[in-house]
C-alpha positions in Angstrom: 0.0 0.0 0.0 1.6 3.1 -0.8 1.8 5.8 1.6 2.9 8.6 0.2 -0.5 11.2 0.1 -3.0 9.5 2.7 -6.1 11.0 2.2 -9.6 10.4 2.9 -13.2 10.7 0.5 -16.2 10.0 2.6 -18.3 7.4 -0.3 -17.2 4.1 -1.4 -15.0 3.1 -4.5 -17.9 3.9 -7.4 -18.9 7.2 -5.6 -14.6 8.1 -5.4 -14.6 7.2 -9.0 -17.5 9.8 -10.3 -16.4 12.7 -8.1 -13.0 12.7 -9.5 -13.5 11.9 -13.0 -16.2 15.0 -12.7 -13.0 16.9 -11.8 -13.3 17.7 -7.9 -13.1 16.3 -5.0 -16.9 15.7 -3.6 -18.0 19.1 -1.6 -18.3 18.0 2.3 -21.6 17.5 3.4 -21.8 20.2 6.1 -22.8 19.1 9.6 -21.4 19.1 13.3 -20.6 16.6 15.8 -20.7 16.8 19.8 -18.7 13.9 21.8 -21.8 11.8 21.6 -22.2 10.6 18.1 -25.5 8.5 18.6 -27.3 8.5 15.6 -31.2 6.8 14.6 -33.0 8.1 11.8 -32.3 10.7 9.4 -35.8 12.0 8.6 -36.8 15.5 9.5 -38.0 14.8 12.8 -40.6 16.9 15.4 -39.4 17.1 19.2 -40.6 14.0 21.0 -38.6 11.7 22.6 -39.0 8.6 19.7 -36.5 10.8 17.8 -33.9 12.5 20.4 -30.1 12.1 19.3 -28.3 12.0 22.2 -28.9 9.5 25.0 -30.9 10.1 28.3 -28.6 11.0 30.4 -27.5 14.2 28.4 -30.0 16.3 29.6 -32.0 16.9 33.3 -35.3 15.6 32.6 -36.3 19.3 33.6 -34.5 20.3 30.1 -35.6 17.3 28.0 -39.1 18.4 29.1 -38.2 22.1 27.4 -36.8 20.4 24.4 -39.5 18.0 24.0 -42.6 20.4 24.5 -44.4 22.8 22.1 -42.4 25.9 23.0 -39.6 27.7 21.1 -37.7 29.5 23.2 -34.3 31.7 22.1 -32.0 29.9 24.6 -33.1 26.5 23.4 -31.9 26.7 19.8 -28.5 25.0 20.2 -29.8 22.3 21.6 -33.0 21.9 19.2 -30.8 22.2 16.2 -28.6 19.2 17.4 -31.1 16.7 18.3 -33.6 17.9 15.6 -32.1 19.7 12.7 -32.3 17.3 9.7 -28.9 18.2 8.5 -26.9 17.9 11.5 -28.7 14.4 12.0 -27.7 13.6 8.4 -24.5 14.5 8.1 -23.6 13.3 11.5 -24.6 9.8 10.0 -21.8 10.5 7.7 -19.7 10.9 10.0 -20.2 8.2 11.8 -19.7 6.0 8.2 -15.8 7.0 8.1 -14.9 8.3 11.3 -13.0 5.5 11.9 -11.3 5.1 8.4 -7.4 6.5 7.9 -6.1 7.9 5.1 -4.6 4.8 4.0 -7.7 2.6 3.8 -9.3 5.7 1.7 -6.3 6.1 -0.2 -6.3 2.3 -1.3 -10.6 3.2 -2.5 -9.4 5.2 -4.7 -6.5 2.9 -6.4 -8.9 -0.1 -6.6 -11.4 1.9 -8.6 -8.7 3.0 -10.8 -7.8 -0.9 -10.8 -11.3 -1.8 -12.1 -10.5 1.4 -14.5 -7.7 -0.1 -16.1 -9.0 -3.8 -16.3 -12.1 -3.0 -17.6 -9.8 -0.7 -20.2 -7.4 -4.2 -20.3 -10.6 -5.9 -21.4 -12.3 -4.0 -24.3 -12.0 -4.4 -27.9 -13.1 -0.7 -28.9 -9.7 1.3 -29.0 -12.0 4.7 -28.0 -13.4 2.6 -25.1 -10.3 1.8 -24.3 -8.1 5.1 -24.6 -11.3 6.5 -22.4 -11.1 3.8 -19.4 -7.5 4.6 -19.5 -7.6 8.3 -19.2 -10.3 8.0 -16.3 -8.4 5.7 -14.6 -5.1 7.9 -14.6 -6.8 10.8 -13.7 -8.7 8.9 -10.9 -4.7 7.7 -9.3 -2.8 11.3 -10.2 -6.2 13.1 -8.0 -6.3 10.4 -5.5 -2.5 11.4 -4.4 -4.4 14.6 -3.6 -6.6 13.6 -1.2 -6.3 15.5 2.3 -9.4 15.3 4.1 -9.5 13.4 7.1 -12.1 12.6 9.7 -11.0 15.3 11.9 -11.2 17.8 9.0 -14.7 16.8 8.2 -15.7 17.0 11.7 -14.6 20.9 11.9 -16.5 21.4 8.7 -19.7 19.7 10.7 -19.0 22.2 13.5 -18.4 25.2 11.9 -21.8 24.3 9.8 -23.7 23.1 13.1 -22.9 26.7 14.5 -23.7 28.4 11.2 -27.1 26.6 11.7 -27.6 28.7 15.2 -26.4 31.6 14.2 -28.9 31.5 11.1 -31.9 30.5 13.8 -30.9 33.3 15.9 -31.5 35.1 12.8 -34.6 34.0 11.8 -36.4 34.4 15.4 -35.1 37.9 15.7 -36.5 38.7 12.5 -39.3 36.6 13.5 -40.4 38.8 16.3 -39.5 42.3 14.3 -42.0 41.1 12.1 -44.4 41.5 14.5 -43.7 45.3 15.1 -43.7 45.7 11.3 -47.2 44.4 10.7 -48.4 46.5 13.9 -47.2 49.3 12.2 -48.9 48.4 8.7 -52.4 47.7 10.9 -51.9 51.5 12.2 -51.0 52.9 8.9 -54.2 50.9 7.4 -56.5 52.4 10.5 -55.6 55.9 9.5 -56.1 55.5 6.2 -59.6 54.2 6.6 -60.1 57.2 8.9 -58.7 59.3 6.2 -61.2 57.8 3.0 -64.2 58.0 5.6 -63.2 61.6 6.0 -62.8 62.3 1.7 -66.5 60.6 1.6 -67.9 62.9 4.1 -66.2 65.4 2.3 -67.7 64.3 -1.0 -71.6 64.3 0.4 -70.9 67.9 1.3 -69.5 69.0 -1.8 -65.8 69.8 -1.3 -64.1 66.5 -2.2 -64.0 65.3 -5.7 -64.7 61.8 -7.4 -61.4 61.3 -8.0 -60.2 62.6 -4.1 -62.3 59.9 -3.0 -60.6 57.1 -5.8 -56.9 57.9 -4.7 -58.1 57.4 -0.9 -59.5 54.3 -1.4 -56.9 53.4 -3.3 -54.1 53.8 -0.3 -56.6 51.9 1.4 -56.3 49.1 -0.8 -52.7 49.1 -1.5 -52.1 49.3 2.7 -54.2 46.1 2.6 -51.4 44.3 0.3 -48.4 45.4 1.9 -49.9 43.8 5.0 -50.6 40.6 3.1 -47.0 40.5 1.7 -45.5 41.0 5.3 -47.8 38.4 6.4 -46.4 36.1 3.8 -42.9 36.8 4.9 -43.4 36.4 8.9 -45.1 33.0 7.5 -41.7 31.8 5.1 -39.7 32.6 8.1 -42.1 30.5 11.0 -42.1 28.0 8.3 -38.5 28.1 8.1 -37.5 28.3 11.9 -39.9 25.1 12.5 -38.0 23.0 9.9 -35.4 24.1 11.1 -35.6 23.1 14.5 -37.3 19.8 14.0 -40.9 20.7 14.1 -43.0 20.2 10.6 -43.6 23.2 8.5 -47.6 23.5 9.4 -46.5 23.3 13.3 -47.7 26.0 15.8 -45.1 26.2 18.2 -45.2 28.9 20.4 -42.3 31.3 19.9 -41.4 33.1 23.1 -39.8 36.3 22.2 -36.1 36.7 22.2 -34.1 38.2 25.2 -33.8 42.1 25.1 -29.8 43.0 24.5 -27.8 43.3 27.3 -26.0 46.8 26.7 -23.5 45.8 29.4 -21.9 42.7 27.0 -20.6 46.0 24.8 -18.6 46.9 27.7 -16.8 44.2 27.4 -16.0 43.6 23.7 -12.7 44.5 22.1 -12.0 43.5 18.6 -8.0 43.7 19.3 -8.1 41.6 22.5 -10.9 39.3 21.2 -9.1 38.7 17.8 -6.2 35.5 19.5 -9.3 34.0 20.8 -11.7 34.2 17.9 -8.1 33.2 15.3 -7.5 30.0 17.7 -11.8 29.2 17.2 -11.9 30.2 13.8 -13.5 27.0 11.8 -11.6 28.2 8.5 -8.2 28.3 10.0 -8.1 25.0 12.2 -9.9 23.4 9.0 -6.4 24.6 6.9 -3.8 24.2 9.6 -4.8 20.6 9.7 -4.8 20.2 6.1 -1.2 21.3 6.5 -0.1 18.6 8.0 -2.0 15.9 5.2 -0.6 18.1 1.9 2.9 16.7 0.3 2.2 19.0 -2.9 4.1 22.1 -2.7 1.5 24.0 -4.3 -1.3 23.2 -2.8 0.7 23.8 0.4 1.5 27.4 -0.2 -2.4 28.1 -1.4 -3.4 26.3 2.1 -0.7 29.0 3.7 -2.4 31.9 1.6 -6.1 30.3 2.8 -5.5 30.8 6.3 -3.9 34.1 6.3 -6.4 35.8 4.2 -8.8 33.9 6.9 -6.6 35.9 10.0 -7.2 38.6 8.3 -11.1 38.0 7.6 -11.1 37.4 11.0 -9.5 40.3 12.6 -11.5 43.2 9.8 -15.0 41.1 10.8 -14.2 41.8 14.0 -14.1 45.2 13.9 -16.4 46.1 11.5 -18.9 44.0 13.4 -18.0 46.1 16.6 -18.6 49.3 14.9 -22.6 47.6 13.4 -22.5 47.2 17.4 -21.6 50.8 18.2 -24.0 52.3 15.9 -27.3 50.6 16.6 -26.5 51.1 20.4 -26.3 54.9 19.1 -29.5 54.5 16.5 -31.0 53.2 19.8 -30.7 55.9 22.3 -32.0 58.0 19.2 -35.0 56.3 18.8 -35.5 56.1 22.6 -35.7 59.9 22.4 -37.7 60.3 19.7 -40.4 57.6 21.4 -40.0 60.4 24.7 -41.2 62.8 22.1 -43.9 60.8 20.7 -45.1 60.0 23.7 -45.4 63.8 24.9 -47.2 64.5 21.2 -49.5 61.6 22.0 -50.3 63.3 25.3 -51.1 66.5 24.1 -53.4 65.4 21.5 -55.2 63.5 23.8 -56.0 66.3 25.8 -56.4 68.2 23.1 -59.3 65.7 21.3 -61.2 65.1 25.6 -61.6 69.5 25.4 -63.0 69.4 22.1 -60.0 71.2 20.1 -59.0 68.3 17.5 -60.6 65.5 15.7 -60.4 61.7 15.9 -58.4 61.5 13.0 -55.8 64.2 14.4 -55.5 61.7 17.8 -54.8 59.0 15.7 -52.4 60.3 13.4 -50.4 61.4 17.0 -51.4 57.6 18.0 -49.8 56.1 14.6 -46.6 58.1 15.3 -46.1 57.0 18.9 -46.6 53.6 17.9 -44.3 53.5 15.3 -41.9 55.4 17.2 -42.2 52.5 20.1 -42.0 49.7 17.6 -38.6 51.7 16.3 -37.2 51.0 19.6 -38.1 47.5 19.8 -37.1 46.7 16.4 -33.7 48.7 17.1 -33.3 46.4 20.6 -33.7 43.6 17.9 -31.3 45.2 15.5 -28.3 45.6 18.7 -29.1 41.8 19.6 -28.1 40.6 16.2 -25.1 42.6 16.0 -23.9 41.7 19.4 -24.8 37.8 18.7 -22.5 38.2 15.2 -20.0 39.5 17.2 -19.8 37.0 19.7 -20.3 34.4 16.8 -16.9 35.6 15.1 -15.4 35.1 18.6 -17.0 31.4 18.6 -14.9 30.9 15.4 -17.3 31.4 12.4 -16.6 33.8 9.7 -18.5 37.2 8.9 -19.9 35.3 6.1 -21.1 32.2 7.8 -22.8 33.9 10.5 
């Protein structure tokens, strides 16, 4: 057996074959791995204990309880997304297929199928079947002595994608819940302008509005009433999404608890330059090449692995900051709005009064009512908006890239 370039391909000897005659090296199957590898089904699977991954004991029955009832909650992603998230069960399963293979015994899969190659080239009478099997079987030993991946390399891919997956699910339950403030604010918008056509109509029995005044009201009526149908679909495609991907079926009704409100004092505490050893030493990219390293015998493929992972320190360290400054900022954008809802609030007031001692209308109390709403729904959707940024942050810190996150 030669040992010159161990390397590893996750799929038998047939499955070797087609990757590399197509001209790369099959793209990993992204999932992540904890120390328990248990595995059952692969199915997309709803929380209940007929389809947990991990055994009893790793989880209180107090948090199997959480996991296993109808509630999403933001601090139960994680671990929802690695008992239930089809793809992490899935490619764990792959894992577990070659996890205990070496680069040797993958090495010798990929000469054997350029063995059959070359007999099956040995035994033809057509001259283009056989210059064909020949080529395929050449190319299939010259790419098999560039193989590299082993089963710790695959297992930081399945990481890096498991954490990828919360991140996104962070994400999508943010958004999720600053859906919510945008719809209220669409229903406000839709009440004013119904106030406002009932007002052109009166208008119109009196004389001073026109046909056409009356058309274009209705009109922003109408329009109103499909914008809030389009957000509706949206906050649907992402509860549809966050069920799936949390192992509940696309038609479930979970309920969705709302996130936690940012905790301004985590700012404090972040510093891209003293964060930037710790998030280098987690970074997925980076242990994923410096392993590589030590599989490559190819000079050239060695200095692009060098190039990968210095262009990925320096991903690293410019994510960092930038990130930090998206974390300044909305911090900043949400003492603004704070002030503006102060002002709302007093405008709100005021009309109020103003509408009990007969010196405004209806429709001038809810225009002050539509602005105080909206400016309250800023703020909330601006605490959202800081949460995000401080969760990408920390994320980068975890070891995923700007990109993955």
């Amino acid at each position: 057996m030669r040992e010159k370039n161990r390397r590893v391909l996750r799929g038998g000897a047939g499955i070797l074959a087609a990757c590399l005659l197509a001209g790369s090296i099959c793209p990993t199957a992204f999932a992540a791995t904890r120390p328990n590898e248990n595995l059952s089904d692969t199915e997309a699977p709803r929380p209940d204990v007929n389809k947990d991954l991990s055994p009893e004991f790793a989880y209180s029955a107090q948090k199997w309880a959480s996991l296993r009832d109808n509630v999403l909650e933001y601090g139960e992603l994680a671990d929802l997304i690695h008992e239930y998230n089809p793809t992490v069960r899935s490619n764990r399963e792959s894992y577990n297929d070659m996890k205990n293979k070496d680069l040797n015994d993958v090495y010798q899969e990929a000469m054997d199928a350029a063995q059959d190659l070359w007999d099956q080239a040995g035994d033809s009478d057509a001259d283009y079947s056989k210059a064909a099997l020949n080529m395929q079987a050449n190319m299939l030993s010259q790419q098999a002595d560039n193989l590299y991946e082993d089963p710790e390399m695959e297992k930081i891919q399945y990481a890096q994608t498991e954490a990828a997956l919360v991140s996104q699910a962070q994400q999508l339950m943010i958004t999720y819940q600053q859906s919510a403030y945008t719809l209220e604010n669409l229903q406000n918008a839709k009440s004013l302008l119904e106030q406002q056509y009932q007002a052109v109509l009166a208008k119109q029995a009196v004389g001073s509005a026109t046909e056409a005044e009356v058309l274009n009201a209705k009109k922003s009526v109408q329009d109103q009433e499909a914008a809030i149908l389009s957000a509706q679909k949206s906050v649907d495609s992402v509860h549809r999404s966050l069920c799936l991907m949390t192992g509940w079926s696309a038609d479930a009704t979970p309920e969705i608890r709302n996130v936690p409100e940012p905790d301004l004092s985590r700012i404090d505490a972040m510093n891209p330059n003293a964060d930037l050893a710790t998030a280098q030493k987690n970074n997925y990219t980076i242990r994923y090449n410096e392993k590589k390293l030590g599989n490559l015998t190819s000079s050239s493929l060695i200095e692009s692995t060098k190039i990968t992972i210095q262009n990925a320190k320096n991903t690293t360290l410019s994510g960092l900051k930038t990130q930090y400054d998206t974390v300044l900022t909305t911090r900043d954008s949400l003492s603004t709005a704070q002030l503006q809802l102060e002002a709302a609030k007093r405008d709100l007031d005021s009309a109020a009064a103003q509408l009990a001692a007969g010196r405004s209308t209806q429709l001038q109390y809810q225009s002050a009512q539509n602005t105080y709403t909206t400016a309250k729904n800023q703020v909330e959707s601006t605490k959202l908006q800081l949460l995000m940024a401080m969760e990408s942050y920390d994320w980068i810190v975890k070891g995923l890239s700007a990109s993955n996150g």
